[in-house]
C-alpha positions in Angstrom: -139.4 109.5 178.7 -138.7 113.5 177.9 -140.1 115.0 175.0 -138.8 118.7 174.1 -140.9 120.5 171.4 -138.7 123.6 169.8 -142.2 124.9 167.8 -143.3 128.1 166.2 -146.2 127.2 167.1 -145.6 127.8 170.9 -148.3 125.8 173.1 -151.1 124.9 171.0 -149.1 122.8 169.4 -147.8 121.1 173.2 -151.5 121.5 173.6 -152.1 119.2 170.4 -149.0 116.3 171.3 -150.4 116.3 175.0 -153.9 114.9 173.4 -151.8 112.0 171.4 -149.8 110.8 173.8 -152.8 110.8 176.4 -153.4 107.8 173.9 -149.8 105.9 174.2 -150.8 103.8 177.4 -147.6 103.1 178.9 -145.8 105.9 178.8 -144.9 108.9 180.6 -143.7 112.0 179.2 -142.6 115.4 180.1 -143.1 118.4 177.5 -141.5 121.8 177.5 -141.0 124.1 174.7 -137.7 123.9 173.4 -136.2 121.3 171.5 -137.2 118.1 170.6 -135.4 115.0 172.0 -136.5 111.0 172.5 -133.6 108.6 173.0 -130.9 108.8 170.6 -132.9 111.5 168.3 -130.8 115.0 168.8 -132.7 116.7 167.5 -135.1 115.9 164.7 -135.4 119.5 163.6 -134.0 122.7 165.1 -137.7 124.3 164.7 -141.0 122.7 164.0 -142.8 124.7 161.6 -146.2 122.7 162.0 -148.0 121.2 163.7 -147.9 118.3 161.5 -144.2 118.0 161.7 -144.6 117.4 165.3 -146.8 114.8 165.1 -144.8 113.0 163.0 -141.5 113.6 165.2 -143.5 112.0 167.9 -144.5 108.6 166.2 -140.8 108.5 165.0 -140.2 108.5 168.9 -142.8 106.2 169.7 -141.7 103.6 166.5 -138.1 103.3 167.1 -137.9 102.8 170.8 -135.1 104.6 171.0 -133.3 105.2 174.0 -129.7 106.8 175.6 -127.1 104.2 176.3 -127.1 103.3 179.3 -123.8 102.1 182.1 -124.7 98.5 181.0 -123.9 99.6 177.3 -120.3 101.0 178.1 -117.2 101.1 178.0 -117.2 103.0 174.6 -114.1 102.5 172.4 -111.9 105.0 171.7 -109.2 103.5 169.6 -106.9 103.5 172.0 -105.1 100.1 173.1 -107.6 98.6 175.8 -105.5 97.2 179.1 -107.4 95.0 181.6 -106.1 94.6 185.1 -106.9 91.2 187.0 -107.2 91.7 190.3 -107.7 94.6 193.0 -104.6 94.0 195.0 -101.4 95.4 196.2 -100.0 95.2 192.6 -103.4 95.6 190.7 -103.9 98.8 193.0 -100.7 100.5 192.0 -100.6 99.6 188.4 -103.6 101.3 188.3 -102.6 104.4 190.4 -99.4 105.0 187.7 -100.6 103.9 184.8 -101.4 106.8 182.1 -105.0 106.8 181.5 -103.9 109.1 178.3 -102.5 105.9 176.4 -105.1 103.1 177.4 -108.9 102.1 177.4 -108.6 100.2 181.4 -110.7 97.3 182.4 -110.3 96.3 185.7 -111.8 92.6 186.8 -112.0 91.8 190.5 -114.1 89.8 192.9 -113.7 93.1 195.5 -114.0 96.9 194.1 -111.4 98.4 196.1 -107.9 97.7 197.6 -107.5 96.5 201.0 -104.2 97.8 203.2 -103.8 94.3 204.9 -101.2 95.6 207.9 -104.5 97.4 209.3 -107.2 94.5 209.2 -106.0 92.6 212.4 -107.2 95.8 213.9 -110.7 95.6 212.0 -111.1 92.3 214.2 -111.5 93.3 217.4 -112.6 96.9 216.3 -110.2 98.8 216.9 -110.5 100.5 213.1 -113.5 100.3 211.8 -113.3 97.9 207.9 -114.2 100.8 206.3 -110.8 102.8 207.2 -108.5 99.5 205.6 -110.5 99.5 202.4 -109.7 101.9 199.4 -112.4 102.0 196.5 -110.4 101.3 193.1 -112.2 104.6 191.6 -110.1 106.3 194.2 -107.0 105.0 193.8 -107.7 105.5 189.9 -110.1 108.5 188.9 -109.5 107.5 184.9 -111.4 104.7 186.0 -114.7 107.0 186.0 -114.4 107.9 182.3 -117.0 106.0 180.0 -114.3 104.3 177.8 -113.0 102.7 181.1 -114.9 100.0 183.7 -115.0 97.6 186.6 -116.3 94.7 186.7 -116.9 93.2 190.3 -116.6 89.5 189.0 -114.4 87.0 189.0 -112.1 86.1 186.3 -112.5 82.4 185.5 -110.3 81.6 182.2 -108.0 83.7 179.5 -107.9 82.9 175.9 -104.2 83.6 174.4 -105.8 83.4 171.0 -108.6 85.7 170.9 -107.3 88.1 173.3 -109.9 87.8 176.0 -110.6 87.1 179.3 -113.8 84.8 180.1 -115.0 86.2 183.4 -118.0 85.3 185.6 -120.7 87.8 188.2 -121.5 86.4 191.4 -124.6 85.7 190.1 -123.6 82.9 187.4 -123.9 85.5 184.4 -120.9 85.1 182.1 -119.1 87.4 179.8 -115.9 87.9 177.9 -113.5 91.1 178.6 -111.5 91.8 175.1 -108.0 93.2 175.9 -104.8 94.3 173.8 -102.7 94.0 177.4 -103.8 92.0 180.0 -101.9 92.0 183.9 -102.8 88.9 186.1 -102.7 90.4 190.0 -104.9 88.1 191.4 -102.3 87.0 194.6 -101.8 84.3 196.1 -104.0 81.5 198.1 -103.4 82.0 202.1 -101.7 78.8 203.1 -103.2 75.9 205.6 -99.9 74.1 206.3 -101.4 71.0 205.5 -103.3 71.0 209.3 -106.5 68.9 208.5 -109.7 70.8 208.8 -108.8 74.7 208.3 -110.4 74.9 205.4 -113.5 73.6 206.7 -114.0 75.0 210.1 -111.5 78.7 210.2 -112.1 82.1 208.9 -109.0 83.1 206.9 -107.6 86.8 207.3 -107.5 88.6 203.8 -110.4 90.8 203.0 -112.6 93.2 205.0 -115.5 90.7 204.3 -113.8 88.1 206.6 -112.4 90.5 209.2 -116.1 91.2 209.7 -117.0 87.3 210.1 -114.3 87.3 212.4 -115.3 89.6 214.5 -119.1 88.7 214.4 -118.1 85.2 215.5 -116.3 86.4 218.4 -118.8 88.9 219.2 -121.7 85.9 219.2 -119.8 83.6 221.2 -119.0 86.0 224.0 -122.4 86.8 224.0 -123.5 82.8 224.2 -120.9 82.5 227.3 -123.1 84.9 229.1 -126.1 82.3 228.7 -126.9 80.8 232.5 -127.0 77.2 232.9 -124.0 76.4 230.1 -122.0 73.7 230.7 -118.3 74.7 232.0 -116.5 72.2 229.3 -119.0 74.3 226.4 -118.1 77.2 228.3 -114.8 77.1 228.0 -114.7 76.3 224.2 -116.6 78.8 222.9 -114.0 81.3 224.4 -111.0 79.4 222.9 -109.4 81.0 220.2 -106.9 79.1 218.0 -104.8 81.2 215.2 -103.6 79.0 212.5 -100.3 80.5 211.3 -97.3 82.7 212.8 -96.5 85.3 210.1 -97.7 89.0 210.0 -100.7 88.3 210.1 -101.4 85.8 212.8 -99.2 87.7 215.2 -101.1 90.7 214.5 -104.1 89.0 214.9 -102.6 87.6 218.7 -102.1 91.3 219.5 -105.2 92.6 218.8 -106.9 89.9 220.9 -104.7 90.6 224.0 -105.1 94.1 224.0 -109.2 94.0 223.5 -109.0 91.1 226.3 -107.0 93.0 228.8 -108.2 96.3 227.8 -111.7 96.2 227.0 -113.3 93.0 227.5 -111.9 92.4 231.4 -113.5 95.6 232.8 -117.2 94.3 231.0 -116.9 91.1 231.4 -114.2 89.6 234.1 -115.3 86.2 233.8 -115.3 85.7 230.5 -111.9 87.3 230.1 -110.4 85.1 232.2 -111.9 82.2 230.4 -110.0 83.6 227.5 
């Protein structure tokens, strides 16, 4: 804590505060001779004319516990209607780059912080780009979104009540919390689609976020180096170096691309062998 003492009485009476708060165990405080300030008190006079008056600013301090509001205590209100965004996605991401931060309180509620430009992250597989280039942080793409009236939540948004006007939503780490809004937009996408083939839910690594790029390419990385274990079986061998892409749109072929090039390119002149195997 930082207390600033504003006295007539210049340092003997810092001298005199010093020797109470060596008492306070617990705390920690810094003294200059200014002003005085503890939490939320701003000041409690503009000059202490004694060194009694001091004394009894500081067990004021000490009494009410005050402190300054912290992040966790925003956003503030500022009458203004209050829009919350769902989702950090193509349309999420450029609502919130046009909207005017002039006429609405924003809220934005996303499992992700930032907006990922999906054409690149086939590329982010292989490494060819590294994750961080596809990925835009939301504060970016929105600077109103820095302001204290405004926030983000990196949480998932689990249910919306029509009635009371707010959205139940849900941390990673099981705490829950409601989000009141006056305008609400749902951009939460769609789910990526398994064609009904039994066990790609259970066993694949779907293509849609930097998060599973990385798993993507981490698996391939580990298996290329397992195939370079002596004494492997040929039929193990040659499964750990098959790749199977489920789907033929965008993203798959993409994904194809990017394989062939970092197979024929890069992995042939390390590794021969296993690029054959491939």
């Amino acid at each position: 804590a930082h207390l600033t003492l504003w006295s007539l009485a210049g340092r003997a009476s810092v001298a005199i505060v010093n020797r109470q708060l060596a008492s306070e165990r617990g705390h920690t405080w810094h003294i200059r001779v200014q002003m005085l300030r503890c939490g939320s008190l701003l000041p409690l006079a503009a000059r202490a004319r004694s060194v009694d008056f001091c004394s009894k600013a500081l067990a004021a301090c000490l009494a009410t516990n005050a402190r300054i509001p912290s992040q966790d205590d925003l956003p503030l209100s500022t009458g203004r209607p209050k829009l919350v965004v769902v989702g950090t996605g193509w349309g999420g991401a450029r609502l919130l780059k046009d909207i005017d931060t002039r006429l609405y309180d924003l809220t934005v509620t996303s499992q992700r912080n930032h907006m990922v430009f999906t054409p690149l992250l086939a590329s982010t597989t292989v490494g060819t780009l590294d994750p961080r280039s596809v990925a835009v942080h939301i504060t970016d793409i929105q600077k109103g979104l820095l302001k204290p009236q405004n926030a983000v939540y990196v949480a998932e948004a689990t249910a919306v009540d029509a009635v009371k006007q707010v959205v139940h939503v849900r941390s990673e780490d099981g705490i829950q919390f409601e989000v009141k809004y006056d305008k609400l937009v749902l951009a939460t996408g769609s789910q990526g689609s398994t064609f009904g083939i039994p066990g790609v839910l259970e066993h694949t690594n779907f293509l849609r976020d930097v998060t599973q790029a990385e798993a993507i390419r981490h698996k391939l990385m580990d298996n290329l180096a397992k195939a370079g274990i002596p004494g492997r079986l040929t039929e193990e061998w040659h499964r750990i170096l098959h790749i199977v892409i489920v789907g033929g749109g965008p993203t798959g072929v993409e994904v194809a691309g990017e394989l062939t090039d970092f197979i024929k390119e890069d992995l042939k002149r390390i590794y021969p062998g296993r690029a054959k195997g491939m």
